[in-house]
C-alpha positions in Angstrom: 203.1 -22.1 -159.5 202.4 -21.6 -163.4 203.7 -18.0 -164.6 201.2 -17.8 -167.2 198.1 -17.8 -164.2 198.3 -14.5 -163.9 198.3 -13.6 -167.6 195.3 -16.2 -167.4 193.6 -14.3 -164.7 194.5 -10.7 -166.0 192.6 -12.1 -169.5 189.6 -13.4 -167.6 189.1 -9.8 -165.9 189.6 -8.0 -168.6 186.6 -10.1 -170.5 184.5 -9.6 -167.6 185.1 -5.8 -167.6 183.8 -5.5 -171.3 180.8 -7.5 -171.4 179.5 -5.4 -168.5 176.8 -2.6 -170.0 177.2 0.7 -169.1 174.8 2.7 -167.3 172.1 4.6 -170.0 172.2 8.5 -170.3 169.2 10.6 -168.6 166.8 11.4 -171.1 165.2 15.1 -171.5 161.8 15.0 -171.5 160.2 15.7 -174.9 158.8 19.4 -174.7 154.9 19.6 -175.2 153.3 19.9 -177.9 150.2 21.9 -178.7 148.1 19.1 -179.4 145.3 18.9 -176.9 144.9 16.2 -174.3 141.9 13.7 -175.5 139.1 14.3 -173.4 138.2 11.5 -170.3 135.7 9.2 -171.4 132.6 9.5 -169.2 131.7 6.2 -168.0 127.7 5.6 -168.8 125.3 7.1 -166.8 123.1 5.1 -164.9 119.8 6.6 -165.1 117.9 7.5 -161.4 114.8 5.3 -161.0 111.5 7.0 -161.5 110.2 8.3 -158.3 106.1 7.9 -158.1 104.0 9.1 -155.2 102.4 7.0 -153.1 99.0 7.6 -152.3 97.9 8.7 -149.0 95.8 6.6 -147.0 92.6 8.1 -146.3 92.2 8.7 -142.6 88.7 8.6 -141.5 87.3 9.9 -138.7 85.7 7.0 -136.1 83.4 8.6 -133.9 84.5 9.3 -130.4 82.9 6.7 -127.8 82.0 8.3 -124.9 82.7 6.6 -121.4 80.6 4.7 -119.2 78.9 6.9 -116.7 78.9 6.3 -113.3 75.8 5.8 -111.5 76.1 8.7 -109.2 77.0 11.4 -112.0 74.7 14.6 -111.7 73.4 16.0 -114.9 72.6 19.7 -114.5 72.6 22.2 -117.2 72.9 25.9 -117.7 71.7 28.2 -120.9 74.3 29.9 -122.5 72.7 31.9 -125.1 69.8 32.1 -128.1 71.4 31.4 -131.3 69.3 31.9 -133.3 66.1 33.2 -132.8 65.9 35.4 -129.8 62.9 36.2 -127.6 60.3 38.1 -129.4 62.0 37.6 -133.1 59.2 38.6 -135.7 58.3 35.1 -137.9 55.9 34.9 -141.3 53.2 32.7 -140.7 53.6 29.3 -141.5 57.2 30.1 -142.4 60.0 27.4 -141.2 62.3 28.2 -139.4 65.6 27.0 -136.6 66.0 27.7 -133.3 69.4 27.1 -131.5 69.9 27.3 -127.9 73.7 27.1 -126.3 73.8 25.0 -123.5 76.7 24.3 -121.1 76.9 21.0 -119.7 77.4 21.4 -115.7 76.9 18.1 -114.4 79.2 15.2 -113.6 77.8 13.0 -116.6 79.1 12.8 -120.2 76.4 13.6 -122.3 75.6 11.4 -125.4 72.8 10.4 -128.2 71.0 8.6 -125.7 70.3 12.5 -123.9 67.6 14.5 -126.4 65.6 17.3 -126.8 61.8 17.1 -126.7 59.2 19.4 -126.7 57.0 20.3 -123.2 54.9 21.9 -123.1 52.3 25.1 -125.2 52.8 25.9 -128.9 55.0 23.0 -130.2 55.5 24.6 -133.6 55.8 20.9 -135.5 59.0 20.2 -133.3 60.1 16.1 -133.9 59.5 13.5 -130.8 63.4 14.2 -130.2 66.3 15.5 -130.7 69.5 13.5 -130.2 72.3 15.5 -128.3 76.1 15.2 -129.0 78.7 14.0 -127.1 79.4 16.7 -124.3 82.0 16.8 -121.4 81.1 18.3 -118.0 82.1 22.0 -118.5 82.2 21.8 -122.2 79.0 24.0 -124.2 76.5 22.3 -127.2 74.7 24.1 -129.5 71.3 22.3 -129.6 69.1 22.7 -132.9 65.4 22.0 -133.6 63.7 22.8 -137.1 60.2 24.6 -136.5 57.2 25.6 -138.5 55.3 29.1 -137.1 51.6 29.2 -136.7 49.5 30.2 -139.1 47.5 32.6 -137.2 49.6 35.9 -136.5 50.2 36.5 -132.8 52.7 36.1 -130.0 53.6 31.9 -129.2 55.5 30.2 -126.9 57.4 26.4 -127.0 59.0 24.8 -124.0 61.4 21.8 -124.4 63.1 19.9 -121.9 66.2 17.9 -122.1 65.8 14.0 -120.8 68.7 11.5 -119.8 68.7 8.0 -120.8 66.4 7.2 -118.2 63.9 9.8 -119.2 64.2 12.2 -116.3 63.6 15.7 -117.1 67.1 17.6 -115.9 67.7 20.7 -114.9 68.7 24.2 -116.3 69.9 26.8 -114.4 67.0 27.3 -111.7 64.5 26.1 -114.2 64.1 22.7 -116.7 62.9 24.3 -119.3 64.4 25.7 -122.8 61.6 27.7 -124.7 61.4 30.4 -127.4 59.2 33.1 -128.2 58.3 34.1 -131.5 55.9 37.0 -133.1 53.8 35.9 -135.9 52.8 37.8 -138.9 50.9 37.6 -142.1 53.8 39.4 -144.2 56.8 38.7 -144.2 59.1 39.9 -141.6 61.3 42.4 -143.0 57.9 43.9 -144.4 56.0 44.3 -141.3 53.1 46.5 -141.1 53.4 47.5 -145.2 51.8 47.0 -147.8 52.7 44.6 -150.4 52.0 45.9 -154.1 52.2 43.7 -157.7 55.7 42.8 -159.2 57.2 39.9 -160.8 58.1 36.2 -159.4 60.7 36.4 -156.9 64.3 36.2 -157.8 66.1 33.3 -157.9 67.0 32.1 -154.3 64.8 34.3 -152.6 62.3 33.3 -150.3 58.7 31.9 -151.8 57.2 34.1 -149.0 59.0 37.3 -149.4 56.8 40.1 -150.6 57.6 41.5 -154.0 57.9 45.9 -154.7 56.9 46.5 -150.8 56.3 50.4 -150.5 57.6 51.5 -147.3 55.5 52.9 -144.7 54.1 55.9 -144.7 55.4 59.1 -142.4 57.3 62.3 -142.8 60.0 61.9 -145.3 59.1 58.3 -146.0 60.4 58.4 -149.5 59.2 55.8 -152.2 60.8 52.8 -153.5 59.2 52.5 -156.9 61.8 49.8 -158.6 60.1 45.6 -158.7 63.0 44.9 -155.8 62.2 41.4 -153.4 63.4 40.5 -150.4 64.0 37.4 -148.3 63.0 36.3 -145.0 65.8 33.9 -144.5 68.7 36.1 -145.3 67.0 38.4 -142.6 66.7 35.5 -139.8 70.1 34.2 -140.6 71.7 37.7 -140.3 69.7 37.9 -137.0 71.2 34.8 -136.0 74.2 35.6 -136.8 74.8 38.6 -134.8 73.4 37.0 -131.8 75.9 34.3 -132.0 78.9 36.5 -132.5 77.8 38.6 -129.4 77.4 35.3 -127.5 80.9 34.3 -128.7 81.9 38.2 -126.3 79.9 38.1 -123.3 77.1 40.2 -124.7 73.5 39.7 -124.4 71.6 39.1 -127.3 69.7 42.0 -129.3 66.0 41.9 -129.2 64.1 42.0 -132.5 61.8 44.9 -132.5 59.5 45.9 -135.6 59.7 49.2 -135.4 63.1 49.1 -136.4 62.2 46.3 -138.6 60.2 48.6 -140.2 62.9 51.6 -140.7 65.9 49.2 -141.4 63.6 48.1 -144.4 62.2 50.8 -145.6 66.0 52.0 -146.4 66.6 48.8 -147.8 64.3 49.4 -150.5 65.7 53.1 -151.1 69.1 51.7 -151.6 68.7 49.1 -153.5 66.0 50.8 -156.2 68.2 53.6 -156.3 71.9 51.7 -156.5 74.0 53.8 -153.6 75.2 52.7 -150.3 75.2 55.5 -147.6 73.2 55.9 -144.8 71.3 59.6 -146.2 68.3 58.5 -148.1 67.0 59.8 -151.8 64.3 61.8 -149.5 67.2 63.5 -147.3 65.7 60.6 -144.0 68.8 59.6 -141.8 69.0 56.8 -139.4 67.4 58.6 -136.6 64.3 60.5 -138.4 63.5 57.1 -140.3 63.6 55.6 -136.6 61.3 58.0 -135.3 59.2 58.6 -138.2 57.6 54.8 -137.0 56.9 56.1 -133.5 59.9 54.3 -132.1 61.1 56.8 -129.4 65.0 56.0 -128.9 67.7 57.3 -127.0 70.3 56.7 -129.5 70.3 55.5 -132.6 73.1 53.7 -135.6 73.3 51.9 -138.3 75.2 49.9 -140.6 74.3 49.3 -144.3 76.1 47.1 -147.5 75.3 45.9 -151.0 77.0 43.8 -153.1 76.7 41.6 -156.2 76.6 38.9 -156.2 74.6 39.4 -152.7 75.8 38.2 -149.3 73.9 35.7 -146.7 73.0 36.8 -143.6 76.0 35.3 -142.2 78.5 36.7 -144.8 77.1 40.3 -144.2 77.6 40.2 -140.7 81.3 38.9 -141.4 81.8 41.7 -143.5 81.5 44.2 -140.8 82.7 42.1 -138.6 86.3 42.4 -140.7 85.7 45.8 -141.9 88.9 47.8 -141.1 87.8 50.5 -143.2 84.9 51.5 -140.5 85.4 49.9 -137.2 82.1 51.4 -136.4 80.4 48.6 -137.9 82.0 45.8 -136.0 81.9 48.3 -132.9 78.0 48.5 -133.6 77.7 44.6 -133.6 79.2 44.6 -130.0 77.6 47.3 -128.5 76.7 47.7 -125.1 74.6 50.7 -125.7 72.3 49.7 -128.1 69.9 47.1 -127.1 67.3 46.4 -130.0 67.9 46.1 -133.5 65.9 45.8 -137.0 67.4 44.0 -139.9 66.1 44.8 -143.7 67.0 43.6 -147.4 65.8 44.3 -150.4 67.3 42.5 -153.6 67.1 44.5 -157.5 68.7 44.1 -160.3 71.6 41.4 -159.1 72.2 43.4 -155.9 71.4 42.8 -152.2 70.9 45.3 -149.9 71.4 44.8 -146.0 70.2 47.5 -143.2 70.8 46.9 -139.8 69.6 49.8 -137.5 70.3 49.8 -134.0 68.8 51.5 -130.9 68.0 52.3 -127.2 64.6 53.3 -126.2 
């Protein structure tokens, strides 16, 4: 072997060894500076699509079809309640009027348009050929209405109507077939019974074409006067009646009877309140519920009364809701559900944008 091979190979690694890089230093990191951070770019918003509301479909009512009777189905009724007008309610002549008789279906058969009321027999007051019944369930109750026109001639009249199935069979009610109404006709107006009515100007706006202008109440001890042009209105006065009647049918109660004599006295304070603008039950001539009760011969038991004026005024519905929902006297509603008093007189007088209710109550 050469000599000079291991010089040669000593040379070679010594090349080798300085062509190799060394390995760099660690480098601090810069210290910060108080430049601030550029702020993130927000990427582009994408707007939210407009939100529109959809209309609502209309839902309309379809009339209920009422299922095929069977053959053998029974068809009974019984009366429920009057209504409106109640036995002996006091009408003008020729005036129109509704009645309203409750009836609960106690039969077997579903009762339909094809069942209607007709008039029977006596005074038949103008009543239509019929009147088409809604549908009714066994067990369920229907208020059945007929429009009416009073005599002309005052006096006491009776109408009958019957209630026919599709087959034009009369049926029964209760141990009878027969739904009637008795009425008491006058030549004034009801509220103004057995006074006299004296010269003032055209009704009021809304009030009845019948209703007596500037009535003077009757005459008695401590009748007082009621000198201002005030009118009144037979309808408000029938509907209140009505009213009443219904809500004690909607308790249990028997309806009042309408009796003229407290017709008379609920009237005459009426008039006192509303020509005189106060709303308590002592008159201007010192009367009270139970002398102007007595002062028309009505010989009661016990007596109350409930009174309210308002502007704009109340229907005859309205007024009774009000003491219905008065919390400030429960005596009112109390006096609506009574079980003591049994016959009642409605008056209202209307003056100077107010309407005057008076409902006196009593037991003979």
């Amino acid at each position: 072997m050469s000599k000079k091979l291991p010089v040669f190979i000593l040379l070679i690694a010594l090349i080798l060894s300085a062509c190799r890089g060394e390995t760099p230093a660690a480098t601090a990191t810069p210290p910060p500076t108080n430049t601030p951070p550029p702020a993130p770019t927000q990427a582009p918003s994408t707007p939210l699509p407009e939100i529109t509301a959809t209309p609502a479909t209309p839902v309309t009512d379809t009339p209920a079809a009422r299922p095929t009777n069977d053959p053998n189905c029974t068809n009974k009724a019984s009366f429920v309640a009057d209504v409106t007008i109640p036995d002996n309610t006091v009408i003008n002549a020729g005036e129109t009027f509704t009645k309203t008789w409750r009836i609960s279906n106690t039969g077997t058969c579903v009762w339909a348009s094809d069942y209607v009321l007709t008039y029977y027999s006596e005074n038949r007051m103008g009543a239509p050929d019929a009147v088409p019944l809604g549908i009714t369930y066994p067990g369920q109750t229907l208020d059945i209405s007929v429009q009416l026109t009073a005599p002309s001639s005052p006096g006491t009249y009776r109408g009958n109507f019957v209630i026919k199935n599709p087959q034009g069979l009369i049926i029964s009610v209760d141990e009878d077939s027969r739904l009637w109404l008795i009425i008491k006709v006058e030549n004034t107006a009801a509220a103004t019974s057995a006074a006299t009515a004296t010269a003032g100007p055209s009704p009021t706006a809304g009030a009845s074409p019948t209703a007596a202008a500037g009535v003077t109440p009757p005459a008695g001890s401590g009748a007082g006067t009621a000198s201002c042009s005030f009118t009144t209105d037979v309808f408000k006065l029938t509907d209140a009646i009505a009213a009443i009647n219904a809500y004690r049918a909607q308790n249990n109660l028997p309806a009042y009877t309408v009796n003229t004599l407290l017709v008379r006295a609920a009237q005459r304070h009426a008039n006192d309140m509303a020509c005189n603008n106060f709303y308590t039950h002592t008159g201007t001539d010192g009367s009270t519920p139970t002398t102007r009760v007595a002062d028309t011969g009505y010989v009661a038991s016990s007596v109350s009364e409930n009174v309210y004026g308002s502007n704009p005024p109340l229907d005859g519905p309205g007024v009774v809701n009000w003491w219905k929902t008065d919390t400030t006297d429960p005596r009112h509603n109390q006096n609506l559900l009574s079980t003591t008093y049994t016959e009642i007189g409605v008056g209202y007088a209307f003056y100077n944008g107010y309407g005057y209710y008076v409902l006196v109550l009593a037991k003979p």
